[in-house]
Residue, then its C-alpha position, 0 to 999 in steps of 0.5 A: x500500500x502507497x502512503x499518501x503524501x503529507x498535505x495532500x487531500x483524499x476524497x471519498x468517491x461514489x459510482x453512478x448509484x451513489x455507492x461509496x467505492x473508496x478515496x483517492x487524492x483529490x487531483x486523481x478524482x478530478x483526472x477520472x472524472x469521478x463523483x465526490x462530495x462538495x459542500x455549498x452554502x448560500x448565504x441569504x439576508x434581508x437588506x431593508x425588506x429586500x430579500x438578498x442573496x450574498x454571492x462571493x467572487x471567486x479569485x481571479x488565482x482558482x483554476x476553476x472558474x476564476x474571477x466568476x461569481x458563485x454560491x456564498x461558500x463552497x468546498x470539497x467534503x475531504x474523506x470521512x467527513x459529512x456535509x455538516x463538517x462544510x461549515x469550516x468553508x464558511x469560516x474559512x472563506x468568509x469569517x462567518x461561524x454559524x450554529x449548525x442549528x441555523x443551517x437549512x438543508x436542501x438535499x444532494x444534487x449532482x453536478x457536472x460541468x467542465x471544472x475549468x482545468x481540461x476535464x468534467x467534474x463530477x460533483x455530488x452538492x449537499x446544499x444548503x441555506x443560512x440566514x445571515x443579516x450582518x453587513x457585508x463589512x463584516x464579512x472577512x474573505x480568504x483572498x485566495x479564495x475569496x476577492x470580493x462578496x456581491x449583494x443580489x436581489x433575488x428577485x433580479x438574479x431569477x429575471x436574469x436567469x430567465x432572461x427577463x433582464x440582461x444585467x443586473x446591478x450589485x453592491x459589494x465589498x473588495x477585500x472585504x475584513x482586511x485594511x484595504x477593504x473598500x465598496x464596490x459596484x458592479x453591473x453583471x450579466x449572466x455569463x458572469x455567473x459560475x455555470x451550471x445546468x440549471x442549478x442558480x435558477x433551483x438555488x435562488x427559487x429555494x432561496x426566495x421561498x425560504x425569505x418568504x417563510x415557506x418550509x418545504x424546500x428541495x433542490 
């Protein structure tokens, strides 16, 4: 048996049926194009009755997807975890530390798209929601994840999803919880949005009941 070199990250991987099947290095579920568990956390607040849904900018440095605007907090699930240990992604990315009481389960949904790094990833996302109404000031990004966190209306983000709409305009804040932090606005279009077959416009449907105090939630 081959030891795994220190610092790097093991995955567990599933078959079509979601059976587990065992763990590989993270690069080598990427490379088979393997399914594997991600954690995805939308952040949802209440801006003045506006019912918002906070976006993060993804660092320009991700070889996925860089510079595109995606879900508040979003990782990989390493081997033996279970969705609940992804609310580490939410402290690490953004300096938000919820109760896991707090957080709102959506259920599993797989995902593939071109990862950006030359091949498909297969990704099994347990989503979910939290609501969270603290500025986005004090929010405190990991640069190397995180450039810039994005207010978005709902409402707006699902007429441009629809295509009602072709850009939609959001307020941020660059650097968000380190000395050179600074608000920032932004007009934005679909195209700037991480792709995906259908999932955003799920996403902040769920999103919307969930502002509207409605229970029954599914993604």
């Amino acid at each position: 048996m081959t030891d795994t070199p220190a610092g790097v990250e093991i995955l567990d991987v599933y078959d079509e049926a979601g059976n587990r099947t065992g763990s590989l290095p993270r690069d080598q579920v990427h490379q088979q194009g393997l399914w594997h568990p991600v954690f995805h956390c939308q952040i949802v607040a209440d801006r003045s009755g506006v019912a918002t849904a906070v976006l993060q900018l993804r660092s320009r440095h991700k070889a996925a997807f860089p510079g595109l605007l995606d879900v508040s907090s979003a990782g990989h699930l390493a081997a033996g975890e279970t969705p609940i240990d992804g609310l580490r992604e939410l402290d690490e990315e953004l300096g938000v530390r919820p109760d896991v009481s707090a957080l709102v389960e959506l259920g599993v949904r797989r995902l593939v798209d071109d990862s950006g790094e030359g091949r498909l990833n297969r990704e099994m996302v347990h989503a979910f929601l939290l609501r969270d109404d603290r500025p986005l000031s004090q929010y405190r990004v990991q640069p190397e994840e995180v450039e810039d966190v994005f207010d978005a209306p709902i409402d707006g983000l699902l007429c441009l999803l629809h295509g009602e709409q072709a850009t939609l305009t959001v307020d941020g804040v660059l650097d968000a919880g380190h000395p050179q932090a600074r608000p920032q606005t932004r007009t934005i279009e679909r195209h700037h949005l991480v792709p995906s077959d259908g999932y955003w416009t799920v996403l902040m449907v769920m999103a919307e009941r969930f502002m509207a105090g409605k229970r029954s939630l599914a993604i």
